[in-house]
N, C-alpha and C positions, 0 to 999 in steps of 0.2 A: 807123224800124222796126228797122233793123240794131243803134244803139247799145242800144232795148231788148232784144233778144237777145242781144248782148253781155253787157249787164249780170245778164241771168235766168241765163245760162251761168257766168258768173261768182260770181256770185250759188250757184248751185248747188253748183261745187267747193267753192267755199270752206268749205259746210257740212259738203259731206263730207270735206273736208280734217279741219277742226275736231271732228267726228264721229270721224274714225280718232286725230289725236290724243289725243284724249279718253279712245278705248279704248286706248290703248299702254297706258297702267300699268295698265291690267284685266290686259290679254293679259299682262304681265311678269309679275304677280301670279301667276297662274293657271299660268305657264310653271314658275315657281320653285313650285308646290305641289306641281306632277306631279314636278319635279325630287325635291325634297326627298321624296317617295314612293316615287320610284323607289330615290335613294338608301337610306332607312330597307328596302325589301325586301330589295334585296341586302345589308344588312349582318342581318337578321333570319335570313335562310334558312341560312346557317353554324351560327349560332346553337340554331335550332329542330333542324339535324339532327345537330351536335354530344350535344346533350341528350336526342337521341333515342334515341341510340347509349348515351347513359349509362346510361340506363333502360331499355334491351335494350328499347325500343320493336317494334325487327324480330321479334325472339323469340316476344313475346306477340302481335302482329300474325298473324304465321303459324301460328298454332294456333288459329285463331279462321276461319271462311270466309272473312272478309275478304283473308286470304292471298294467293287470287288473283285479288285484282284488282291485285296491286303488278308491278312487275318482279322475273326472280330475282336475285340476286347481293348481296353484303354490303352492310348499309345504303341497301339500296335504300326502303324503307320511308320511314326519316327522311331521307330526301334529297326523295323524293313529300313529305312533310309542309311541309318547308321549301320546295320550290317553291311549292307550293300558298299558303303565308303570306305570302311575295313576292310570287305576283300578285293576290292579294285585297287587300295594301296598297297595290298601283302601283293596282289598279281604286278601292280608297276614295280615292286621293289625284287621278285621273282625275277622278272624279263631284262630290270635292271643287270641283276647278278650274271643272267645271261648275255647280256652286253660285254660285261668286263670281260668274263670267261674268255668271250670271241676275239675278242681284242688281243686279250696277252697272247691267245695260242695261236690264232688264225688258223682255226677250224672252220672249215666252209661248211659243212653242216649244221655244226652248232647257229652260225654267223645266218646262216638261212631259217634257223627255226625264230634267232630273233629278228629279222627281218620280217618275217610273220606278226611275230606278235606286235614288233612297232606297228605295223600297219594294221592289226587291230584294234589293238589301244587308241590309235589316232582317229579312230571312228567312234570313241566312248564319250567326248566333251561334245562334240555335235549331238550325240543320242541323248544324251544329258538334257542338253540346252533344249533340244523338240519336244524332250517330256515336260518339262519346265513351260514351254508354251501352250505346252495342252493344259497342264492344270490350272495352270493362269486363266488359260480363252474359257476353257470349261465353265468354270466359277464364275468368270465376268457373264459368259453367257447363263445360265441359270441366274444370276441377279438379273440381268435383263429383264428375261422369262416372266421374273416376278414382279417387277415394273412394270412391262407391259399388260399381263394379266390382272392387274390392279387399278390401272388407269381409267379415268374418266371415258375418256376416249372411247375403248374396249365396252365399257358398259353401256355406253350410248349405242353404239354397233351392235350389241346384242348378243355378239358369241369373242367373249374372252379369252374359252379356252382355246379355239382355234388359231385367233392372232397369237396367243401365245405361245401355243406349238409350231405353228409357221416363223414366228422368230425361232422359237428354242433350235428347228430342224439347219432354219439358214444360217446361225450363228456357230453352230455345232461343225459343220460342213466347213465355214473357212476358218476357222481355229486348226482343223484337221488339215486344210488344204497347208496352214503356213505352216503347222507343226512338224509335218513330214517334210516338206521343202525347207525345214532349218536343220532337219537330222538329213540330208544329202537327198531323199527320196525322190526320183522324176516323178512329179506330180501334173504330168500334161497331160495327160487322159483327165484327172482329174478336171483341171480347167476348161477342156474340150467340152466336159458334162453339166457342167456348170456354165458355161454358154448356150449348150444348147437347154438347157433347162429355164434360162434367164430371158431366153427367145421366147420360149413355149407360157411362160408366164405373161408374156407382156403381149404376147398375142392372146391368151385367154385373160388376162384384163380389158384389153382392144376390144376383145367379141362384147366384154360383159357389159362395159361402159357404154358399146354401141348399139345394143340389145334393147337397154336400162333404157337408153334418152331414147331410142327408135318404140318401145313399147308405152313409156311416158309420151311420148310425142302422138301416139295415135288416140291415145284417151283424152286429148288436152283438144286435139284436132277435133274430136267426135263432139267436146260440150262446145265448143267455139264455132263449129264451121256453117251454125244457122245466123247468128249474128253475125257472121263476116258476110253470108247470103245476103241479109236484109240490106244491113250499110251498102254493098255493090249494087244491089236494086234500087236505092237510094242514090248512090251517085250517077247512075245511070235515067234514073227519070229526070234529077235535077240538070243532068249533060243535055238531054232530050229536048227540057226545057228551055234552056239557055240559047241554045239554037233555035228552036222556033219561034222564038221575041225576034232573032236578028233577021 
């Protein structure tokens, strides 16, 4: 009885002996990908906030709402941007290593935590790209803003600020509408709101326009309508006349 327990005992390490051997060159593998991740982040974030700085990235940042969500102080912007790239590439090269892990052992747990993470990862280059559009629309909309608030136009009209927060609101609005609708967001409520708001405008234009020429039309009626009297009495005694010759 003893030597078979011996033997099953024995018998057992040895498996997992050979089991953990087995996995060492996973575990190395997997060791040097988080390495090699981690390295490539830190040499990235220099890089990213370098470049950031070149292109007055901060400048345009803070005229746009996004402003404050940064810290204050020089280059604080492109330094957030560069961290940010750094630990999105240590996390890709983390999830990586969990890849490989899954692969050599086919562990269904593990294999499920990286299926997780692929699928949140693959929602990072969309979220990316819709923030990328808001700061873009932002900025183009504030240049707008100050185009139209400076305009001839505007000054002739009399209220500036107003056309120019009426742009700033409507330009704001679909910058937001395409930015979320390029990070995946169903933005149909959104468009619903914006139809019926685009109704409700063009009907309070309709009223105003109809208002305008209906309240000019009765001032224009009131100095005219004794000289259109006279002329009608005029064409009317000459009608009178004309007949009573024949």
């Amino acid at each position: 009885m003893q030597p078979l327990l011996a033997n099953a005992i024995r018998t057992t390490l040895e498996g997992h002996i050979v089991d953990f051997v087995d996995l060492v060159p996973t575990l190395i593998a997997a060791a040097i990908i988080v390495y090699v991740g981690v390295v490539a982040g830190r040499k990235l974030q220099p890089v990213i906030s370098d470049l950031g700085r070149r292109v007055e990235l901060d400048e345009t940042v803070r005229e746009t709402p996004f402003g404050a969500f940064f810290p204050s102080g020089s280059g604080a912007v492109s330094r957030s941007f560069g961290v940010l790239l750094n630990y999105y590439v240590v996390a890709v090269a983390v999830f990586a290593a969990v890849e490989w892990v899954a692969m050599r052992t086919g562990t269904t747990t593990t294999w499920f935590v990286s299926t997780w993470a692929h699928d949140l990862l693959s929602y990072v280059p969309p979220i990316l790209l819709g923030i990328f559009v808001l700061f873009v629309g932002f900025f183009l909309a504030n240049w707008a803003t100050e185009q139209v608030s400076k305009s001839p136009v505007a000054e002739r009209l009399g209220s500036p600020s107003l056309l120019a927060g009426a742009t700033k609101a409507s330009l704001y609005f679909v910058v937001l509408v395409i930015g979320l609708d390029t990070m995946g967001v169903d933005v149909t409520i959104l468009h619903t709101f914006a139809q019926a708001f685009a109704y409700a405008v063009g009907l309070a234009v309709a009223l105003a326009v109809g208002i305008a020429f209906g309240w000019g039309g009765k001032d224009y009626v009131a100095e005219n309508i004794d000289g259109w009297l006279d002329r009608s009495r005029t064409v009317a005694s000459d009608s009178a006349a004309i007949t009573g010759d024949d």
